[in-house]
C-alpha positions, 0 to 999 in steps of 0.5 A: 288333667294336663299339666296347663290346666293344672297350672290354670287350676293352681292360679284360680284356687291361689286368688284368695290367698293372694287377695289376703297377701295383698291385704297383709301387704298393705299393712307390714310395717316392718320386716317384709322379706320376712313375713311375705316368706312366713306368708307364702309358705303357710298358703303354699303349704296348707293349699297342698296339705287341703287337696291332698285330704280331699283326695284321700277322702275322695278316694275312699268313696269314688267307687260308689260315684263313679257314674255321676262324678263328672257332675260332682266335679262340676258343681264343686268346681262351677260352687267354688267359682261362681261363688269367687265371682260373685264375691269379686262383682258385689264387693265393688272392688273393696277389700273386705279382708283388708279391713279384718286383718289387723297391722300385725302378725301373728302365726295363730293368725296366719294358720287361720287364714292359711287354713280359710283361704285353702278349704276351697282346695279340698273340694278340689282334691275330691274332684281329683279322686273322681279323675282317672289318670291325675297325679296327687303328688304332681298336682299337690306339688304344682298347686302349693308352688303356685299359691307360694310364688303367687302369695309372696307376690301378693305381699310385695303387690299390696306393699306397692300397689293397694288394693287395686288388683283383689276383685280383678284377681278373684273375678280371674280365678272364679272365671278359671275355676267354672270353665275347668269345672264344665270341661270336665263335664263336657269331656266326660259327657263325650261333648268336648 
């Protein structure tokens, strides 16, 4: 994987954290600064830590998929996507987190979302491990600067801005998500 598609990948699987920096945004009444880094880094951290488990568990059993795992790669992937799309078409623009996070903060809180925003990631990290050639520290690395620089955006955007942008990004990110997914597909099925 080059590093421009990893750059694509590490914005797709950022979309939810930003939507629920956005959300979090709209609702910090004090100590913004603060808290958008708090955010930012918890995102960034746990969308790193998620792939890289998926890799190592990947790793473990690649050499019992090998045969099929650019088909693996592509569900996952075309899943994850599709389903991001879905959730941006039928939502009708609303912000469903929006409505379940509450005007506070509280660390318990942020790990939860930290760790619910990121799941998508470790289905990722198990695509990695079926990808000759990909760099688990790079790709980790890129994926948890993205989602960082992206969440603490969100923050600041939903402060500004509302929910305008969440369906918007999250239809972008799924968009990114099924296309790399059937690049790989097509590249390893000598297509593309």
């Amino acid at each position: 994987m080059g590093i421009t598609e990893l750059l694509f990948l590490s914005v797709g699987l950022a979309m939810d954290a930003f939507a629920v920096s956005v959300c979090k945004g709209l609702v910090l009444t004090k100590n913004k600064t603060k808290y958008a880094f708090i955010i930012a880094a918890l995102f960034g951290g746990f969308q790193a830590l998620m792939p890289l488990i998926g890799w190592l568990l990947g790793s473990r059993f690649s050499g019992y998929i090998t045969k099929f795992d650019h088909w693996i790669a592509f569900v996952l992937l075309a899943f994850i996507g599709g389903k991001m799309i879905y959730e941006a078409i039928s939502s009708g623009g609303e912000c469903d987190e929006c409505k379940a996070i509450k005007d506070s903060i509280s660390i318990k809180e942020l790990f939860m979302l930290a760790i619910a925003t990121s799941i998508d990631a470790l289905a990722v990290g198990i695509t990695f491990a079926l990808m000759p050639g990909t760099s688990i520290w790079l790709s980790v690395s890129v994926i948890g600067v993205v989602t960082f620089v992206i969440s603490l955006a969100g923050v600041f955007i939903g402060d500004k801005c509302g929910t305008r942008f969440k369906s918007k990004a999250e239809l972008i990110g799924g968009i990114i998500l099924v296309a790399i997914g059937l690049k790989i597909l097509l590249v390893d099925l000598g297509i593309f």
